[in-house]
N, C-alpha and C positions, 0 to 999 in steps of 0.2 A: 835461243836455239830455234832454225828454223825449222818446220814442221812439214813433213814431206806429203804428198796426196792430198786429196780433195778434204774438203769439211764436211761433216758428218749432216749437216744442214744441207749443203748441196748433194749428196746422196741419196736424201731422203726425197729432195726433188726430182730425179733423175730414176728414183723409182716408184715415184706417185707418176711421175709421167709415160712409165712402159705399163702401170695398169690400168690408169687412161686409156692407152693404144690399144691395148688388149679388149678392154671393154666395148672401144669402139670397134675396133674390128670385127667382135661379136656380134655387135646392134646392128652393122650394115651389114655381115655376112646371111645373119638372122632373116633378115627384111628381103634382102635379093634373095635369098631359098624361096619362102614362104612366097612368094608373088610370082614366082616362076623365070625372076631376071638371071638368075645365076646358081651357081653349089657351091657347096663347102670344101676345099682342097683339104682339108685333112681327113683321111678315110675314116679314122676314129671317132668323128664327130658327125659326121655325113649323115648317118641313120638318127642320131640324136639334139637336130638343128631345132625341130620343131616341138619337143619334150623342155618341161624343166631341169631334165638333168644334164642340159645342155649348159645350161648358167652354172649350174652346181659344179660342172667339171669346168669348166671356163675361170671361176671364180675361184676354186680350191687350187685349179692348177698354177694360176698368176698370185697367189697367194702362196704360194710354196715357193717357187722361183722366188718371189722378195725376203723371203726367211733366208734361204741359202745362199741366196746372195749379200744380202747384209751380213751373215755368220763369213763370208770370204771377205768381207770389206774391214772385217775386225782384224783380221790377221794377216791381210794382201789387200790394203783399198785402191791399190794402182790396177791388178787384175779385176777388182770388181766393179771397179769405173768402166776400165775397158769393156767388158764383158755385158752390164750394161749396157752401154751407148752401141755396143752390137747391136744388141736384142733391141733396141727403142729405133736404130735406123730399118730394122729388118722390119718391125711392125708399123715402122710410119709410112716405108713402103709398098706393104699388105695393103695400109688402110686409104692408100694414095689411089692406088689401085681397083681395089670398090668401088669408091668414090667414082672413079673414072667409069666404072661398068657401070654404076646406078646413073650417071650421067650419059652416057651413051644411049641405056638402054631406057632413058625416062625421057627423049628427045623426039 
C-alpha cells in the first residue's frame, strides 16, 4: 500500500527549518533596530526589540506554530506541508530582506 504525504522525518525538517528562519529573522531584525539601520515591521514587537521579552515571545510564538502545525500534520499532512512551506517562503523572504538592508546600510 502506497502511503500518501510527506514522511514524518521530512516534516520534522521543514519545521526545524521555519524555526531557523524565525530565529534568524529575529537576530537580524534585533541588530538592524539596536544600531539604528532599521525597525521591526511588526508593531507588537516594535516596543519590545530591545528587552528579553522580545526572545521570549519570539521563541514561544514559533514554538506554538510547530505544536499546531504538527497536531494538523497528524490528521491533514498535505495541508500542513503546504502551510508550512508557506510560512518557510514567507520568512526566507523576511530574512532575505534584512539581509539585503544590513547590506545596503553596512556599505
Amino acid at each position: 500500500m502506497e502511503r500518501k504525504g510527506v514522511e514524518p522525518r521530512a516534516m520534522n525538517y521543514l519545521l526545524g527549518a521555519l524555526v531557523a528562519l524565525v530565529v534568524s529573522d529575529g537576530l537580524i531584525s534585533q541588530f538592524l533596530v539596536r544600531h539604528g539601520l532599521g525597525r521591526e515591521g511588526n508593531p507588537f514587537l516594535e516596543t519590545l526589540v530591545d528587552g528579553g521579552a522580545f526572545w521570549v515571545i519570539r521563541v514561544f510564538g514559533v514554538l506554538l506554530c510547530v505544536v499546531i502545525l504538527w497536531d494538523i500534520y497528524k490528521r491533514r499532512p498535505n495541508l500542513a506541508v503546504i502551510t508550512t512551506w508557506c510560512f518557510i517562503v514567507l520568512y526566507s523572504g523576511i530574512v532575505l530582506w534584512n539581509s539585503f538592508v544590513f547590506f545596503i546600510t553596512k556599505a
